[in-house]
C-alpha positions in Angstrom: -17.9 4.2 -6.7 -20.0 2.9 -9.3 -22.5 -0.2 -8.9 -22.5 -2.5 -11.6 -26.2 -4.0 -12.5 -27.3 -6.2 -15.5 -31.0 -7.4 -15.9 -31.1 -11.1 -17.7 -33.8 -10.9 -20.7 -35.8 -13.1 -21.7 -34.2 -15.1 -24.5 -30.4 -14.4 -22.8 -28.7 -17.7 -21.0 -26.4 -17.4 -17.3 -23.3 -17.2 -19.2 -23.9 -14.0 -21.7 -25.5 -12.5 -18.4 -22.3 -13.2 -16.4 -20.2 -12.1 -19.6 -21.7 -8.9 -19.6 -21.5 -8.2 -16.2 -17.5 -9.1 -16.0 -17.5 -6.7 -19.0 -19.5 -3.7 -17.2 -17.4 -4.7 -14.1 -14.0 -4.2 -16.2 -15.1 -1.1 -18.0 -16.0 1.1 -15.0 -12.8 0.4 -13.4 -13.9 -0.7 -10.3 -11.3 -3.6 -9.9 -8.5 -1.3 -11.1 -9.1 1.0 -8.6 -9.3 -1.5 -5.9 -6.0 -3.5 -6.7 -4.1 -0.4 -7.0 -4.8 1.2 -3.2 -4.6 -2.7 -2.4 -1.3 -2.5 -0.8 -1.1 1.0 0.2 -0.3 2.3 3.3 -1.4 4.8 5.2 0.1 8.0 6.5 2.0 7.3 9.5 0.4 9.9 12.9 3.5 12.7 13.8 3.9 10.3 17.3 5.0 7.7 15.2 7.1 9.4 12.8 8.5 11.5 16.2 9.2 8.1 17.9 10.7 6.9 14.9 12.9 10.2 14.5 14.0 10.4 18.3 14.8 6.4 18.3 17.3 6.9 15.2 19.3 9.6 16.9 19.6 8.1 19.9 21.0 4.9 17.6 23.5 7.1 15.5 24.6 8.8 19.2 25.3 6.0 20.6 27.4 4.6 17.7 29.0 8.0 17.6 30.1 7.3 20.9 31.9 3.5 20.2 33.4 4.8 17.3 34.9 7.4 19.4 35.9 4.8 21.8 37.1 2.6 19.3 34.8 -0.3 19.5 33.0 0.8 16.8 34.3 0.9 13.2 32.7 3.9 10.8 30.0 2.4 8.6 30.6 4.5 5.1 27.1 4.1 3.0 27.0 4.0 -0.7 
């Protein structure tokens, strides 16, 4: 990661000092960078995914087992 620094001169007002700093902010792609991992997860530990596995086939078992009985009516996916 890259730090961003502008020095204000002599003759040089707040605003062109802000402009160039959004500019030098914008051009090393700091912001980019940060919106795009944002929303981003993160890998999910081999107990959860497990749990997660293990939880699923106990779900399709069980509906196995009403549809055998006939309470249960096939769900056909698309």
């Amino acid at each position: 990661m890259q730090n961003v620094a502008v020095d204000k001169s002599a003759n040089e007002n707040n605003l062109g000092v802000l402009r160039r700093f959004t500019k030098r902010v914008q051009e090393s792609g700091v912001l980019r960078r940060v919106r795009g991992i944002r929303y981003k997860d993160r890998n999910k530990s081999r107990y959860v995914v497990k749990k997660k596995t293990l939880k699923s086939l106990k779900k399709r078992e069980v509906l196995a087992e009403q549809i055998k009985l006939g309470k249960a009516t096939e769900i056909t996916r698309k």
